[in-house]
Structures are given as C-alpha cells and as structure tokens.
C-alpha positions in Angstrom: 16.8 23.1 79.5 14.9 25.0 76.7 11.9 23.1 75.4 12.0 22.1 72.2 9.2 23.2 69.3 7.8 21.7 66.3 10.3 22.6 63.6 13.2 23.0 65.7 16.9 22.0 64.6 16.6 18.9 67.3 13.2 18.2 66.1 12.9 14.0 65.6 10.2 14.4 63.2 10.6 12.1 60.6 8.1 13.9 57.5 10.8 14.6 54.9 12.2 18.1 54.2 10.5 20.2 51.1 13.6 19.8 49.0 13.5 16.1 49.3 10.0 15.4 48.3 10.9 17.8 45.0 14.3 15.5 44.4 11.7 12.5 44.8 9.3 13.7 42.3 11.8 14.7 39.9 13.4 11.4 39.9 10.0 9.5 39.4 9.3 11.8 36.3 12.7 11.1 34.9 12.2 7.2 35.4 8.9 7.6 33.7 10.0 9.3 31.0 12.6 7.2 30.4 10.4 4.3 30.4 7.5 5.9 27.9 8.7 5.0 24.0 8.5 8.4 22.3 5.5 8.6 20.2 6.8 7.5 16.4 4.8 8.8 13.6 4.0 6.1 11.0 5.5 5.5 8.1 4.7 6.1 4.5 5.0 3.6 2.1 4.7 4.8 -1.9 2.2 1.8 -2.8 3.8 -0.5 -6.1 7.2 1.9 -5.0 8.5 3.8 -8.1 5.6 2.2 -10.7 3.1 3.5 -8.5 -1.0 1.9 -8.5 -0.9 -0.1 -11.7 -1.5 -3.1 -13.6 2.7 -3.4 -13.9 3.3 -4.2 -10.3 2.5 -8.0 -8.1 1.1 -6.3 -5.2 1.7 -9.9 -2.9 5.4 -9.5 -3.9 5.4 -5.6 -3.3 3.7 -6.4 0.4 6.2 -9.1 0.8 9.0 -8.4 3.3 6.9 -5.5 4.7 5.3 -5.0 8.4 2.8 -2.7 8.9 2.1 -0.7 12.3 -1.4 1.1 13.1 -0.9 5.1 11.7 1.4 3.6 9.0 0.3 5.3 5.5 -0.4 3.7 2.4 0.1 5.9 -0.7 -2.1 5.5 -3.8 -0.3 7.5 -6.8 -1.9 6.7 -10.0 -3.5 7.8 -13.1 -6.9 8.7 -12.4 -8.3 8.2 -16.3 -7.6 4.4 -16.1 -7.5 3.7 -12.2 -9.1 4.2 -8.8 -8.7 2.4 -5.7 -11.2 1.4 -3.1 -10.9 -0.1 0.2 -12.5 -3.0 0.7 -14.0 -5.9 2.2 -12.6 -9.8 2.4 -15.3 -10.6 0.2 -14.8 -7.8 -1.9 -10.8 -8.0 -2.4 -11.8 -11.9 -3.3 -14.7 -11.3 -5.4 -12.9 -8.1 -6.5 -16.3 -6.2 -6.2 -17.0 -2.6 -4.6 -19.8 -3.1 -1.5 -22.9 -1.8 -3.7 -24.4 -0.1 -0.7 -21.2 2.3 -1.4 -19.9 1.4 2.1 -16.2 0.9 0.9 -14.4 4.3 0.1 -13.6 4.8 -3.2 -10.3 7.5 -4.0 -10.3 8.7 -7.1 -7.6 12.2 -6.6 -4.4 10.0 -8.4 -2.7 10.8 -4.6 -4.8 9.0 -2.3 -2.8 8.6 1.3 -4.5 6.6 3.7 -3.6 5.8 7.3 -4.2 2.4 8.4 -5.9 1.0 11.6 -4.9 -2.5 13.4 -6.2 -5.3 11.2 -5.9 -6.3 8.0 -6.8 -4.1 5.1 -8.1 -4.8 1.6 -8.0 -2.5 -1.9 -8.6 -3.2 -4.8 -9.0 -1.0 -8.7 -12.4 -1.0 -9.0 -11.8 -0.4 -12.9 -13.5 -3.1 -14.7 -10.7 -6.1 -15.2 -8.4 -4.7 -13.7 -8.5 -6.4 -10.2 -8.9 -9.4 -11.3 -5.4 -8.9 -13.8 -3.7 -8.2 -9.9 -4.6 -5.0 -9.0 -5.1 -5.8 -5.7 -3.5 -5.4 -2.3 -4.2 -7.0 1.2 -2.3 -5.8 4.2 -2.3 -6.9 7.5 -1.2 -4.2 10.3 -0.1 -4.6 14.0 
C-alpha cells in the first residue's frame, strides 16, 4: 500500500481549499456591501424658496414641513445692500443680536451656502429691524 502524503488526493485534512476561502471572502464583502447605506450627499434647500432671504417670507412657515439631516445645505440668496445673515446663538436668534465678541459668522456675498451640523441652528439678518420684522430662521438637524 503506498503511503499517503500531505496534500494527497486521499488526504483527510479538513483546512479548506484556496478557491473556497476566496468564494468565502467574496460573499462576506457582498453581504457587507449590501448592508452599508450608500453615502447620500445632503440636500440643498434655497432658503425663503423662490423669494429668497427677505423681509417677504415667515421663515417658521418656510421651515415647517421640513427635516433636516447633518451635511444638508442651507442657501442664503439675497440682496447684499439691504441684508446679511449671521449664524447665531439661542440667545442671539431671541434677542436678535450678533455675539459682539464677533464669534457668530456673519455672510455678507448675497449667495451664502452653508452646510449644517447635527443640532439645531440659528440665523438671523443682522440689519437693524429687520430680525425683529421676522427675518429669522431656526433649524433643527438630525
């Protein structure tokens, strides 16, 4: 009787073959993938929609409906001779003040896009009256 070696066809060895491990590790990345939500870039909302950043527009209303995810953008388009926007505060979006240290970034381009973090978010015109006529938006993002 011939002896029988390591790797021989009556071998008992129970280690699985090459192409089995590769099957294995393909189907685990397959699963994986399938289970991984594709990344989703945020989306863009055109703040006060068609009117843009104005007096014109009930920002609670416009917010109203809405639900805001972390790397959604908030778009700022307004005339820059009569408006600004700066982000804000609790205090200040309620007191409808600008921090006077200058810690609350103040746009002033007319086309100010800003990508939100989780939390909730205050801006405000930092034009004198006009945040307390409205201008003024909170949001509160997931």
């Amino acid at each position: 009787m011939a002896a029988r070696g390591r790797g021989s066809a009556g071998s008992s060895s129970r280690a699985p073959s090459v192409a089995g491990t590769a099957l294995l590790c393909v189907a685990v990345a397959v699963l994986l993938l399938a289970a991984t939500p594709a990344a989703v870039a945020g989306t863009t909302y055109l703040v006060g929609d068609a009117a843009g950043w104005t007096l014109k527009v009930d920002y609670g209303r416009w917010v109203a409906g809405k639900t805001f995810h972390a790397g959604d953008i908030l778009v700022f388009k307004y005339n820059t001779t009569w408006h600004d926007v700066a982000w804000v505060s609790k205090g200040g979006y309620r007191n409808c003040i600008v921090s006077p240290k200058g810690r609350a970034p103040v746009y002033h381009t007319g086309y100010d896009a800003v990508t939100l973090p989780r939390g909730t978010h205050y801006f405000i015109c930092a034009m004198p009256g006009h945040c307390s006529a409205g201008m003024k938006l909170a949001v509160t993002v997931y």
